[in-house]
DSSP file (Angstrom, degrees, kcal/mol; ACC not computed):
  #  RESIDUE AA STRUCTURE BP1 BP2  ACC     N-H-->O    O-->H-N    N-H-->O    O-->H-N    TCO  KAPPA ALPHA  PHI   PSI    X-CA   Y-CA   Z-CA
    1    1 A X              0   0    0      0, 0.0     0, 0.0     0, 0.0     0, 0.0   0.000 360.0 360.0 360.0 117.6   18.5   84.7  -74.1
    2    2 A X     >  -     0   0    0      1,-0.1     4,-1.1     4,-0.0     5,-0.4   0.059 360.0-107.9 -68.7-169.1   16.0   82.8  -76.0
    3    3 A X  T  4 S+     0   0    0      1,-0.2    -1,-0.1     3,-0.2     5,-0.1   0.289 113.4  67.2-110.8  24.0   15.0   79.4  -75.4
    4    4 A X  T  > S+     0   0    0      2,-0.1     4,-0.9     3,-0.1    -1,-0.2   0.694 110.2  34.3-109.3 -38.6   16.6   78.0  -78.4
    5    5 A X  H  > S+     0   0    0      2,-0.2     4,-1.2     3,-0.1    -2,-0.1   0.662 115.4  56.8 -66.6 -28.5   20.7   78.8  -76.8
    6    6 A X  H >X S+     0   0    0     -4,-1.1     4,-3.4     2,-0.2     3,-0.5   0.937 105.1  49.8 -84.5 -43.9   19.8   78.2  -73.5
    7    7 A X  H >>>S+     0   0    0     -5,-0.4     3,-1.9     1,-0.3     4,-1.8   0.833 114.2  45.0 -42.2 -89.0   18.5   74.6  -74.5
    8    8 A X  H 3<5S+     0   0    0     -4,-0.9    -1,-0.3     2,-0.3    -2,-0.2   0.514 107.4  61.3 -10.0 -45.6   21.5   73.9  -76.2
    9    9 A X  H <<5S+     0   0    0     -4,-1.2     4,-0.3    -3,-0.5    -1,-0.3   0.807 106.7  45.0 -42.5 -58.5   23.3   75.4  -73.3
   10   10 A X  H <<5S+     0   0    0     -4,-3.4     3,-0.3    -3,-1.9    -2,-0.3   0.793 106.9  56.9 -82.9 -17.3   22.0   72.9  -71.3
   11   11 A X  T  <5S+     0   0    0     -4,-1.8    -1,-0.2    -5,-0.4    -2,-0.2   0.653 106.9  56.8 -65.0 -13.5   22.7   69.7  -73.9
   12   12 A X  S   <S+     0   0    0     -5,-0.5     2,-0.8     1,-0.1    -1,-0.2   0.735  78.6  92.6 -97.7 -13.0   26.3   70.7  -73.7
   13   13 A X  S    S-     0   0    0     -4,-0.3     5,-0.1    -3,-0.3    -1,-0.1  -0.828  70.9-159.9 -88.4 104.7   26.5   70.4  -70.1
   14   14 A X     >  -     0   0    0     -2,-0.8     4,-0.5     1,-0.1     3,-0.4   0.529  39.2 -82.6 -94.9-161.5   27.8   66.7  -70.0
   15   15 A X  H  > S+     0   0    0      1,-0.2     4,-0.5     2,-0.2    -1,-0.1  -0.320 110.4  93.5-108.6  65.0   27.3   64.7  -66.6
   16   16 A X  H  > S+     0   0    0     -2,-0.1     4,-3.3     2,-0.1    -1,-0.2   0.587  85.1  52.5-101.7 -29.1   30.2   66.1  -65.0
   17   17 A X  H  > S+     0   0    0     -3,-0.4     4,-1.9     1,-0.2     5,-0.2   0.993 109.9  52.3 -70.0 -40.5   27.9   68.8  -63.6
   18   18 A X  H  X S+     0   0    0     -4,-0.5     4,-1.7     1,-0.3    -1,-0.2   0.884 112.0  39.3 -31.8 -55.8   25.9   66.3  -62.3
   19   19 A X  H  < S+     0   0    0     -4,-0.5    -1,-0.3     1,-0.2    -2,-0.2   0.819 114.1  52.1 -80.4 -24.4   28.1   64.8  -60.9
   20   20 A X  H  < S+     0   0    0     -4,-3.3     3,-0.4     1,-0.2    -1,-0.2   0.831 115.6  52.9 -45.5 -40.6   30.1   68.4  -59.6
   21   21 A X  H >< S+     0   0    0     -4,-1.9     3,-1.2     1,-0.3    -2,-0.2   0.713  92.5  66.9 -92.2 -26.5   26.3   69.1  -58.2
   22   22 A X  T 3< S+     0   0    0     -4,-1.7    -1,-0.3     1,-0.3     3,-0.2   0.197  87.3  72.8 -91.0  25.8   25.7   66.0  -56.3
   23   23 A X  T 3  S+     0   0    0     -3,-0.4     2,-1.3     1,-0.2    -1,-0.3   0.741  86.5  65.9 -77.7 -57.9   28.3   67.1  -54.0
   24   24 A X  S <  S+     0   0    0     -3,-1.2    -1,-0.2    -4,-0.2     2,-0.1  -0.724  75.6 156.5 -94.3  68.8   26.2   69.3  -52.9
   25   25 A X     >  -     0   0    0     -2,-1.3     4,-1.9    -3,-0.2    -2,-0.1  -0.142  59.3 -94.2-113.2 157.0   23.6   67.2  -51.3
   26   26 A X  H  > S+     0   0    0      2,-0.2     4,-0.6    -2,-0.1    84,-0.1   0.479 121.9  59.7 -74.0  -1.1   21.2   68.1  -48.6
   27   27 A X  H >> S+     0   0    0      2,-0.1     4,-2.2     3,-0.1     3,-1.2   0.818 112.2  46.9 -92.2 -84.1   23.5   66.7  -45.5
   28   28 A X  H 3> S+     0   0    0      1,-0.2     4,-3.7     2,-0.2     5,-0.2   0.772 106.2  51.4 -14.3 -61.7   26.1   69.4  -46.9
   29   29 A X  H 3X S+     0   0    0     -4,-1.9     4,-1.7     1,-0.2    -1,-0.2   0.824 116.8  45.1 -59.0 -32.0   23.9   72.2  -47.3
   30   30 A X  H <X S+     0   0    0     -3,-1.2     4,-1.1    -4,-0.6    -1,-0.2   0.459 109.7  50.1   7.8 -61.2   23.0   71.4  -43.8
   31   31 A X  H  X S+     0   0    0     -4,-2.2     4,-2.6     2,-0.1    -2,-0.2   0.932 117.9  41.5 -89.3 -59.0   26.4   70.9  -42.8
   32   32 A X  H  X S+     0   0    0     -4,-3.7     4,-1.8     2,-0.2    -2,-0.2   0.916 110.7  55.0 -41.2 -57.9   27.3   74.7  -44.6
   33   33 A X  H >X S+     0   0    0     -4,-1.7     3,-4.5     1,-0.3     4,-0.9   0.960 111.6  43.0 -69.7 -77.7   24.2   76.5  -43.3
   34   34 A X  H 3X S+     0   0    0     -4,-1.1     4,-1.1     1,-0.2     5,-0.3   0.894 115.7  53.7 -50.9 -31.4   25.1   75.4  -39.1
   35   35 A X  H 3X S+     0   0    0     -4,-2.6     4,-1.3     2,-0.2    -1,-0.2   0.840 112.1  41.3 -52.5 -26.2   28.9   76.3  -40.1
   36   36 A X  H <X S+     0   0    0     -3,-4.5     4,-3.6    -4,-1.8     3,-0.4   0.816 119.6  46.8 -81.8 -72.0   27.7   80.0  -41.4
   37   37 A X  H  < S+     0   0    0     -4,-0.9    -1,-0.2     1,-0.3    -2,-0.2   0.486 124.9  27.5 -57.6 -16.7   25.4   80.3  -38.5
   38   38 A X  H  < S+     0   0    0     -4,-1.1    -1,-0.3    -5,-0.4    -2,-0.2   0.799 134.1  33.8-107.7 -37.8   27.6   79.3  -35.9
   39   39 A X  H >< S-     0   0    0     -4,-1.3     3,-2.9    -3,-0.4    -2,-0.2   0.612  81.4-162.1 -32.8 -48.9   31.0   80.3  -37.6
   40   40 A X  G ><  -     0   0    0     -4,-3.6     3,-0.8     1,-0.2    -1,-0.2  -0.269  68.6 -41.0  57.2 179.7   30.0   83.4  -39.5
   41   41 A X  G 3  S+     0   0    0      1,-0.2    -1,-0.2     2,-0.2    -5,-0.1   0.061 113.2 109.9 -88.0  29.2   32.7   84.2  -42.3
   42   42 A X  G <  S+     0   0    0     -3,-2.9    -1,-0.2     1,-0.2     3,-0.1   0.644  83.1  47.6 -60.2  -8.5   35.5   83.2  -39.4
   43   43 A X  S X  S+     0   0    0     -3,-0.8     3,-4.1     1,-0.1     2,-1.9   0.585  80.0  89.8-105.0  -9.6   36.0   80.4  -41.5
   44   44 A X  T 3   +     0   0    0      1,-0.2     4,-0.2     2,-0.1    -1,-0.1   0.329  66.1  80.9 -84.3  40.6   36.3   81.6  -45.0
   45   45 A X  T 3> S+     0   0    0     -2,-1.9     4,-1.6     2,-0.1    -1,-0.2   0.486  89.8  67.5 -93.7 -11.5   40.3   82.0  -45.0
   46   46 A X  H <> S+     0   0    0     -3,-4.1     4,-2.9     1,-0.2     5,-0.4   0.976  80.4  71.5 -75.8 -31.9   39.9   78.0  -45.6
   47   47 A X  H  > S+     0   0    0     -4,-0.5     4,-4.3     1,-0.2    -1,-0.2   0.792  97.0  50.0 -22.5 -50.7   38.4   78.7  -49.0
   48   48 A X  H  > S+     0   0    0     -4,-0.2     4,-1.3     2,-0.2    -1,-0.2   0.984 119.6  38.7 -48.5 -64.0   42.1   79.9  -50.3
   49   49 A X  H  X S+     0   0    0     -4,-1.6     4,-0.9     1,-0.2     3,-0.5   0.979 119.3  43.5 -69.2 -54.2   43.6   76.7  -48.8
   50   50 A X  H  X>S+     0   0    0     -4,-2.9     4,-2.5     1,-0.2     5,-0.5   0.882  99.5  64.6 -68.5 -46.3   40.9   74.2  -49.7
   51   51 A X  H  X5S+     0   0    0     -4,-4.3     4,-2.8    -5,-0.4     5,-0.3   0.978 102.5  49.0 -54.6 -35.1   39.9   75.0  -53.4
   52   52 A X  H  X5S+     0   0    0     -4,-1.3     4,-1.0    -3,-0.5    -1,-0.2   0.969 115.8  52.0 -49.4 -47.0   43.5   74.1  -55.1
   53   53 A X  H >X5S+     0   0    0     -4,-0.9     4,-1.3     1,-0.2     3,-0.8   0.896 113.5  35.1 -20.1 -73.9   42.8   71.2  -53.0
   54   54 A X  H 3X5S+     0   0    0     -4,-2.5     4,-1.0     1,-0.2    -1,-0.2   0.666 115.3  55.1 -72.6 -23.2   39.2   70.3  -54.3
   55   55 A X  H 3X<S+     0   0    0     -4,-2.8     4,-2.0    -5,-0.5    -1,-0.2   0.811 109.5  53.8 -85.1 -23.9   40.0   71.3  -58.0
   56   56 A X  H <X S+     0   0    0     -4,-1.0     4,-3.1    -3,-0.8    -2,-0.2   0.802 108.6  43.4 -73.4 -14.5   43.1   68.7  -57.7
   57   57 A X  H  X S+     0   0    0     -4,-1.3     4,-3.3     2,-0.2    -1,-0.2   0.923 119.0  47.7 -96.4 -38.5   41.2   65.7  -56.5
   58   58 A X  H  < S+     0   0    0     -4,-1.0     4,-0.2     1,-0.2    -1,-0.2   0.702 106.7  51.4 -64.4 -18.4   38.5   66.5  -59.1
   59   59 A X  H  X S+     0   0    0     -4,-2.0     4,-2.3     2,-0.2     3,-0.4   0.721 114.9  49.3 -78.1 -39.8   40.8   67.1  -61.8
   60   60 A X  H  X S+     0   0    0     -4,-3.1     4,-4.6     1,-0.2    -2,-0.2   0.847 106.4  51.2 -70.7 -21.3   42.2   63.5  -60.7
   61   61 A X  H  X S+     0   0    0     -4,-3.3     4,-1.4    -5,-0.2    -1,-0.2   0.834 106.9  58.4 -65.3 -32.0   39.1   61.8  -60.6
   62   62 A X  H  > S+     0   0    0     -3,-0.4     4,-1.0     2,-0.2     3,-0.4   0.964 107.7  46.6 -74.1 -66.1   38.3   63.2  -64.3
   63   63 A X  H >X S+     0   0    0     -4,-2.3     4,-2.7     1,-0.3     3,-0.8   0.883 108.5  51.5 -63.6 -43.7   41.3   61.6  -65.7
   64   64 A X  H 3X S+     0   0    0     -4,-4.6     4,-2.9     1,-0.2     6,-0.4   0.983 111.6  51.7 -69.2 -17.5   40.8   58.2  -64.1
   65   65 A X  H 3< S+     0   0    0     -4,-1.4     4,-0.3    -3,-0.4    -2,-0.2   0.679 117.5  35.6 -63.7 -18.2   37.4   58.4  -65.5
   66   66 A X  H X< S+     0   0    0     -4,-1.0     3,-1.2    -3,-0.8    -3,-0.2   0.921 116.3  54.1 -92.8 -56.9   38.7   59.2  -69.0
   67   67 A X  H 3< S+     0   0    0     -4,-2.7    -2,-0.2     1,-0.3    -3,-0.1   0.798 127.5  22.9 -35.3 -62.2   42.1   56.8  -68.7
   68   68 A X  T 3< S-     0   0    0     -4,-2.9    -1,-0.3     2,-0.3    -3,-0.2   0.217  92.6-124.6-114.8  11.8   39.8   53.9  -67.8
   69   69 A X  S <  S+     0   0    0     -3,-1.2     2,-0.3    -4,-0.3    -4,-0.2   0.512  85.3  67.0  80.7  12.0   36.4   54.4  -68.9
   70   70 A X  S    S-     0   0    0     -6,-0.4    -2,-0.3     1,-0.3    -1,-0.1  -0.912  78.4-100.4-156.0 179.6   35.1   53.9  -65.1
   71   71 A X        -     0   0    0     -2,-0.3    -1,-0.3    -3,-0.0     4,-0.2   0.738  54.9 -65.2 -91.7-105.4   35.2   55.2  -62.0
   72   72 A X  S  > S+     0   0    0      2,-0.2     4,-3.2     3,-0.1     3,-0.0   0.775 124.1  45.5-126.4 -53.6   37.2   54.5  -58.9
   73   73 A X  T  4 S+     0   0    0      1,-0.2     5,-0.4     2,-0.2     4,-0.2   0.956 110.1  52.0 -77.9 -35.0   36.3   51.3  -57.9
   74   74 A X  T >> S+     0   0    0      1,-0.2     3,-1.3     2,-0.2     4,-0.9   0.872 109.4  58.0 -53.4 -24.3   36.5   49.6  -61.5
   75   75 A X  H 3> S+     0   0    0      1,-0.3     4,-2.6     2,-0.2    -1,-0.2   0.886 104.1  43.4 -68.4 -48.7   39.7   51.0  -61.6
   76   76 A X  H 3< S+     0   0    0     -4,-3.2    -1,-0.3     1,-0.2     4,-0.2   0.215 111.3  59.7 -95.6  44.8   41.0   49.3  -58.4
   77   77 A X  H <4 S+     0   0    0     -3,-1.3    -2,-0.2    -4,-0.2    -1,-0.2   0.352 100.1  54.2-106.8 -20.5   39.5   46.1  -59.6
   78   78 A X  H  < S+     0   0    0     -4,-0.9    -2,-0.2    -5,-0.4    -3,-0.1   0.958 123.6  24.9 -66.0 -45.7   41.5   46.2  -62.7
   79   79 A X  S  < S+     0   0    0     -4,-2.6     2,-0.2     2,-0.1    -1,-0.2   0.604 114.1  52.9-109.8   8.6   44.6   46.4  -60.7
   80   80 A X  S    S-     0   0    0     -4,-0.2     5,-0.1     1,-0.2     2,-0.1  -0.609  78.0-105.1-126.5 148.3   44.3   45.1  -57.5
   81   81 A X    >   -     0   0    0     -2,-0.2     3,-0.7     1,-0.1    -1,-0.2  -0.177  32.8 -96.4 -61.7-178.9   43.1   41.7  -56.2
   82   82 A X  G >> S+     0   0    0      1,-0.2     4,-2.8     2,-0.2     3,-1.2   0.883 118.4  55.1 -34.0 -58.0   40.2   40.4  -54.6
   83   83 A X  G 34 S+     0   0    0      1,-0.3    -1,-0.2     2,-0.2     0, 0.0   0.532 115.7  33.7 -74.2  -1.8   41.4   40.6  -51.5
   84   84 A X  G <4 S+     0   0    0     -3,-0.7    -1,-0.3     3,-0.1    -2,-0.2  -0.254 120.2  56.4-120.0  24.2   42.3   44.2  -51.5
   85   85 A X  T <> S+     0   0    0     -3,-1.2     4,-2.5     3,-0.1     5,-0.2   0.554 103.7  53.7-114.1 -65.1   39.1   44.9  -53.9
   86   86 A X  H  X S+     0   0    0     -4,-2.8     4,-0.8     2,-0.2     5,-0.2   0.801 108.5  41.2 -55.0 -42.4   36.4   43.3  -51.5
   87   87 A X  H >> S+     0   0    0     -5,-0.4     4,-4.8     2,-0.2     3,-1.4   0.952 119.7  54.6 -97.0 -64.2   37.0   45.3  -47.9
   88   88 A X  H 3> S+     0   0    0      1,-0.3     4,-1.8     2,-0.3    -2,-0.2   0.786 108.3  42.4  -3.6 -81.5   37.4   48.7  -50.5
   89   89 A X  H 3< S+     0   0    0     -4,-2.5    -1,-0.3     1,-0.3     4,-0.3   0.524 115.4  62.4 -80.5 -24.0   34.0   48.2  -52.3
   90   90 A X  H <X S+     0   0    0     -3,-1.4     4,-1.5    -4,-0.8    -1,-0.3   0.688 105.6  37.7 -42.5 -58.4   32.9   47.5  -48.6
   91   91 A X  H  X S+     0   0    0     -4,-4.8     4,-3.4     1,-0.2    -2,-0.3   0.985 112.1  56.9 -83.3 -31.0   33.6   50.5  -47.2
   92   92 A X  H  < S+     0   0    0     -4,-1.8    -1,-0.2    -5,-0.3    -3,-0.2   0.436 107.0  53.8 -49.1 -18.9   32.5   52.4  -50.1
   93   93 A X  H >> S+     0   0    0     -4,-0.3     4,-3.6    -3,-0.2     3,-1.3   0.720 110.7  43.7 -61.7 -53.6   29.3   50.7  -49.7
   94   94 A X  H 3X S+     0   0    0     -4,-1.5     4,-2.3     1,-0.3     2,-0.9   0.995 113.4  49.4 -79.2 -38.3   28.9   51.7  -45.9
   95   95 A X  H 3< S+     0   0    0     -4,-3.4    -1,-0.3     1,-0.3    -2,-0.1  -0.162 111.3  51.4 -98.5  44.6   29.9   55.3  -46.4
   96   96 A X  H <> S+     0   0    0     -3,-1.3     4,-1.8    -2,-0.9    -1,-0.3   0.148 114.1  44.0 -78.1 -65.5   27.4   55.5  -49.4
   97   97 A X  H >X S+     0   0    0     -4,-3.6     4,-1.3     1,-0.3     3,-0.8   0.944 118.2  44.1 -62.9 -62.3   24.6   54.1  -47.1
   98   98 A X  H 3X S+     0   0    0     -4,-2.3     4,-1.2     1,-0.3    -1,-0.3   0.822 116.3  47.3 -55.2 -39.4   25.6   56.4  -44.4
   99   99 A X  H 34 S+     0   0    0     -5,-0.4    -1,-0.3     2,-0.2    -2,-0.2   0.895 108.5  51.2 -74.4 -36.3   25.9   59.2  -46.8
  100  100 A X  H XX S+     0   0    0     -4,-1.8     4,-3.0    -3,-0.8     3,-2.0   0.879 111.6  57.7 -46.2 -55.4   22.4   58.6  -48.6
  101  101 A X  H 3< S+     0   0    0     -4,-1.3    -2,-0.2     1,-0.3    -1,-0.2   0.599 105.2  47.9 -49.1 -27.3   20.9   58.6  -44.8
  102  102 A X  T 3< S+     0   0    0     -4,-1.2    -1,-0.3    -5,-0.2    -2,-0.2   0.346 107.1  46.1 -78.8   1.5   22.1   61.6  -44.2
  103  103 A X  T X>>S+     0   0    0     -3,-2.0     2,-3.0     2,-0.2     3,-2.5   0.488 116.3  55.4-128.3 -67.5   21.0   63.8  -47.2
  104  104 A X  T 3<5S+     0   0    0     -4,-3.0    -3,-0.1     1,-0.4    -2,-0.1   0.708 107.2  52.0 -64.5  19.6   17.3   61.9  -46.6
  105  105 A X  T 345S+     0   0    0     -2,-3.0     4,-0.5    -5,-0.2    -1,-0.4   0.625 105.4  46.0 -99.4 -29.4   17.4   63.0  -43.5
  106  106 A X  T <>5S+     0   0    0     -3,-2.5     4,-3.0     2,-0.3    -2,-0.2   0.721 109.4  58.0 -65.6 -40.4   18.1   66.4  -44.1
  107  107 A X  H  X5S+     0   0    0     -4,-1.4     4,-1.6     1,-0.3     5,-0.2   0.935 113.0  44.6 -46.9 -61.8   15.4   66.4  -46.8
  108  108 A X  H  ><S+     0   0    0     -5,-0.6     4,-1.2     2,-0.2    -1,-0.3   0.736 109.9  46.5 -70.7 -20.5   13.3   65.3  -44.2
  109  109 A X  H >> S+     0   0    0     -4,-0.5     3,-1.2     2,-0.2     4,-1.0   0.945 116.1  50.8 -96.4 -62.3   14.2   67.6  -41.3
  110  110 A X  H 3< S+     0   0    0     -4,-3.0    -2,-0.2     1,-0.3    -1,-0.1   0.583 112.7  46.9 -56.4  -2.9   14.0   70.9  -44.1
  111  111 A X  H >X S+     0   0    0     -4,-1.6     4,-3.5    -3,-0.3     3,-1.1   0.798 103.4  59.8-105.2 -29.3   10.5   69.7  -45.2
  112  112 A X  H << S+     0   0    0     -3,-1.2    -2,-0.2    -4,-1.2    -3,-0.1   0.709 104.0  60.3 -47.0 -22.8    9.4   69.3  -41.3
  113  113 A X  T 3< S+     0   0    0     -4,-1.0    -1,-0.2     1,-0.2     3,-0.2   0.684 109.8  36.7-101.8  25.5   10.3   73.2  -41.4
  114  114 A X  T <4 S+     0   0    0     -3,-1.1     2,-0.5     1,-0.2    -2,-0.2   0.822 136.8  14.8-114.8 -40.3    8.0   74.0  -43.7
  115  115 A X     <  +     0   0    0     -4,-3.5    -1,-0.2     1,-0.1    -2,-0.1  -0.866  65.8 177.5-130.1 110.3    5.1   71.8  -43.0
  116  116 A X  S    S+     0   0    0     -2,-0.5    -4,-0.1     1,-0.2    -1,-0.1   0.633  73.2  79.6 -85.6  14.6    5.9   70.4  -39.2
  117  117 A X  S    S+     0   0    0      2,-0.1    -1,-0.2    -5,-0.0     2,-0.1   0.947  80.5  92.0 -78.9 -55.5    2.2   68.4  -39.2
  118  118 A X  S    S-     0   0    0     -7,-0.1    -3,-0.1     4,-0.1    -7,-0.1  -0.129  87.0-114.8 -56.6  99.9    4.3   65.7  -41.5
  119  119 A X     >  -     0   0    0      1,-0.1     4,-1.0    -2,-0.1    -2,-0.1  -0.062  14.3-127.6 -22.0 153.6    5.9   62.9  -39.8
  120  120 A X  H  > S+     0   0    0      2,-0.2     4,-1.9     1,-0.2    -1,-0.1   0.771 104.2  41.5-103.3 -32.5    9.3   62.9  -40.0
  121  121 A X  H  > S+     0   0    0      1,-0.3     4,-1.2     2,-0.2    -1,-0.2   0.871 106.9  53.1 -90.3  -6.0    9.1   59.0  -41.4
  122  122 A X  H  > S+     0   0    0      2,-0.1     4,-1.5     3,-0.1     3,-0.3   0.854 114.8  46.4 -85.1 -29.0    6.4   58.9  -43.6
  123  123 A X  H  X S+     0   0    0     -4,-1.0     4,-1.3     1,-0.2     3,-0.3   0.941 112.0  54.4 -47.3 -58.8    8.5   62.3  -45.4
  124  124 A X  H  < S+     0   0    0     -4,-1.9     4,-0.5     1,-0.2    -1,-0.2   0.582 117.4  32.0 -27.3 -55.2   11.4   59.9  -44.9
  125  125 A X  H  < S+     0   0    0     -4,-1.2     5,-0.2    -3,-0.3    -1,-0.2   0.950 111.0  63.6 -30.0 -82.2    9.2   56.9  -47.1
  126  126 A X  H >X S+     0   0    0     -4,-1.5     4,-2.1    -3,-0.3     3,-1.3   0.871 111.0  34.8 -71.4-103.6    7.6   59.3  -49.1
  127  127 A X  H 3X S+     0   0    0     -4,-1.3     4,-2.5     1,-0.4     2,-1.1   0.861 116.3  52.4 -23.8 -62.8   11.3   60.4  -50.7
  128  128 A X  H 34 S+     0   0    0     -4,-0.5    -1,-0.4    -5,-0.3    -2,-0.2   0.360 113.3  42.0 -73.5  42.6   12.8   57.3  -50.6
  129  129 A X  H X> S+     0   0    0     -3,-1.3     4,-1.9    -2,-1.1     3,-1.0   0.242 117.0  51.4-167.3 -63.4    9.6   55.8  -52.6
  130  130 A X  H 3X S+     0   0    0     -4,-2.1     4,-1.7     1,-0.3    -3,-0.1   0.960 115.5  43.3 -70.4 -36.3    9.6   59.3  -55.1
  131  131 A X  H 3< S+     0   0    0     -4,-2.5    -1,-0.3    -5,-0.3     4,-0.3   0.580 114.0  44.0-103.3   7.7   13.2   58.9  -55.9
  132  132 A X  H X> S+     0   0    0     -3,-1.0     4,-2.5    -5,-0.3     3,-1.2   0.768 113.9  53.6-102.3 -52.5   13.6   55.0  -56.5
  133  133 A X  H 3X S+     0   0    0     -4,-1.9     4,-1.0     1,-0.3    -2,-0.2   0.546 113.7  40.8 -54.6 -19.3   10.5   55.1  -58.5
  134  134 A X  H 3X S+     0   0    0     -4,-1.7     4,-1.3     2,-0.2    -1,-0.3   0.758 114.0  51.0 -50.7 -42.2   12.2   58.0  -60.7
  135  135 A X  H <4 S+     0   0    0     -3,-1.2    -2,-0.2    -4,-0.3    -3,-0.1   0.981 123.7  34.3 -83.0 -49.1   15.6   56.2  -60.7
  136  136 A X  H  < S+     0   0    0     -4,-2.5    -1,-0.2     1,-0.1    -3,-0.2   0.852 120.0  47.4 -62.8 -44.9   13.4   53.0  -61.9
  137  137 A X  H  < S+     0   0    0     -4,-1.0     2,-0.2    -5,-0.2    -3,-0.2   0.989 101.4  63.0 -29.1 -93.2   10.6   54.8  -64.1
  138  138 A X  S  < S-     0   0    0     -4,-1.3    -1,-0.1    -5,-0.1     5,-0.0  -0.411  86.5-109.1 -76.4 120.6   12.5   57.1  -66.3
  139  139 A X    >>  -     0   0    0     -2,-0.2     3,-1.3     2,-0.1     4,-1.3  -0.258  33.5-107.2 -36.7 142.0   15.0   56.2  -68.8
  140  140 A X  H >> S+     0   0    0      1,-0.3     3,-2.0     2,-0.2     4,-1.4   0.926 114.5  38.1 -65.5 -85.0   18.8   57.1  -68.1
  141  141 A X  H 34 S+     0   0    0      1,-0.2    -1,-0.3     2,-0.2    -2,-0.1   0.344 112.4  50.4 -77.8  14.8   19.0   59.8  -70.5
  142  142 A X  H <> S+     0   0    0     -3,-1.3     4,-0.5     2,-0.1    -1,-0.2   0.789 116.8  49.3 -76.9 -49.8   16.0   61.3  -70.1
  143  143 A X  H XX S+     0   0    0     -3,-2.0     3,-3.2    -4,-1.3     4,-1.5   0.921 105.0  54.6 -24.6 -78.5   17.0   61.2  -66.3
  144  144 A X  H 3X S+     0   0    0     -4,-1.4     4,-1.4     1,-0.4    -1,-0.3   0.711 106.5  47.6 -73.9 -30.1   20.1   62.5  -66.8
  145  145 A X  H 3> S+     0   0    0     -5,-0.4     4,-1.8     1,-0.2    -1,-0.4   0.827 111.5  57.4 -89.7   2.1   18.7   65.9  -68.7
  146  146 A X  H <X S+     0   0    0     -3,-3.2     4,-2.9    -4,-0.5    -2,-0.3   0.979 111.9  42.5 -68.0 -64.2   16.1   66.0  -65.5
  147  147 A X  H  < S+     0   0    0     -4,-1.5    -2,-0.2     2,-0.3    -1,-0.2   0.537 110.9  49.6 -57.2 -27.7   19.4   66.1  -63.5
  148  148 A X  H >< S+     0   0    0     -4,-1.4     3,-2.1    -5,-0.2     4,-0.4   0.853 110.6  55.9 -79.4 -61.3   21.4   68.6  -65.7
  149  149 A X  H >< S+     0   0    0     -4,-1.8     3,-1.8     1,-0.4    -2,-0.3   0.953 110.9  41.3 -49.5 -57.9   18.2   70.8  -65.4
  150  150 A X  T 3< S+     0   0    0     -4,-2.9    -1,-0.4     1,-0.2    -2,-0.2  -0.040 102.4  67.0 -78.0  35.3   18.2   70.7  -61.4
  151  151 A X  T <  S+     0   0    0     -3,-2.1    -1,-0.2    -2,-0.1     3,-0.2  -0.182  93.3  66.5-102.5   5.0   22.1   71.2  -61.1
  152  152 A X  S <  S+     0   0    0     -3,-1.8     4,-0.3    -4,-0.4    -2,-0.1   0.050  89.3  62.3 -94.9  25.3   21.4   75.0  -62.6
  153  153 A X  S    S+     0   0    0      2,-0.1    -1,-0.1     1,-0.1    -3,-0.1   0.339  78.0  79.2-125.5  29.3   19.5   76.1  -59.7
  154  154 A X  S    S+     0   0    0     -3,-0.2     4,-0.5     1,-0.2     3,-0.4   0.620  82.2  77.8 -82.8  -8.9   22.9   75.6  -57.4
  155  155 A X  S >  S+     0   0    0      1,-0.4     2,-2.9     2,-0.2     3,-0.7   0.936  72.0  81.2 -73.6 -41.7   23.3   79.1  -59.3
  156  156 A X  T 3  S+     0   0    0      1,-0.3    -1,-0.4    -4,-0.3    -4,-0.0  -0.206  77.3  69.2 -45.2  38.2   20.9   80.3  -56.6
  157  157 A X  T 3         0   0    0     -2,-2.9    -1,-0.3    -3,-0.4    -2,-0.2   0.426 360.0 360.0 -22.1 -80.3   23.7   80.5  -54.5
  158  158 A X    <         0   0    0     -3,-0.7    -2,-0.2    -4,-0.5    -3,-0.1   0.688 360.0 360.0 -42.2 360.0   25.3   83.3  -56.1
């Protein structure tokens, strides 16, 4: 494949992979890796049950994001009140923060096992410092083909 289809390849890929790929966060991989390792493939009878699952909720998520031109919470601000808007967008807040803390925490524990001389809080810094100064730095869509680019190496799996 030259480098004239594969480019292309990769403009066509919209941010839905992005957004498919950021699923797959370093608290996850984390969380898979101690499942194989204590589990083995005793667990993988859930696969069957759980993808129809996980393809439905994603396939619903798609649609409100085309129906309404936003995601989940603009949606239940459109139809909902304040007072059922506000404790929502609240918890979605804390289980963001909690979820961000966890993945840079993971970052940090998997870069302690490669060089364990690094504090685990200046790595901790150090990331959250490299990746607000990207988010802030670099233009959206520049961003965004940065992001497209790292969500092909989840193919290292297979």
């Amino acid at each position: 494949m030259s480098i004239g289809p594969l480019r292309s390849f990769i403009k066509s890929l919209g941010p839905g992979i992005i957004t498919g790929s950021s699923d797959d966060d370093p608290s996850a991989i984390t969380t898979y890796s101690q499942a194989g390792a204590q589990f083995g493939f005793g667990l993988l009878w859930l696969v069957i049950m759980l993808c129809p699952l996980i393809i439905a909720i994603q396939e619903m998520c798609a649609r409100i994001g085309i129906a309404t031109g936003g995601g989940l919470a603009f949606t239940i601000k459109k139809k909902y009140s304040n007072k059922v808007v506000y404790p929502i967008i609240s918890l979605l807040l804390i289980a963001n923060i909690i979820n961000i803390g966890a993945d840079i925490g993971a970052m940090t524990a998997s870069l302690k096992l490669l060089f364990p001389q690094i504090p685990a809080i200046i790595a901790s810094i150090s990331f959250v410092v490299v990746i607000l100064l990207l988010e802030i730095i670099i233009p959206y869509k520049q961003y965004a083909k940065i992001l497209r680019l790292f969500a092909l190496f989840l193919l290292a799996y297979v």
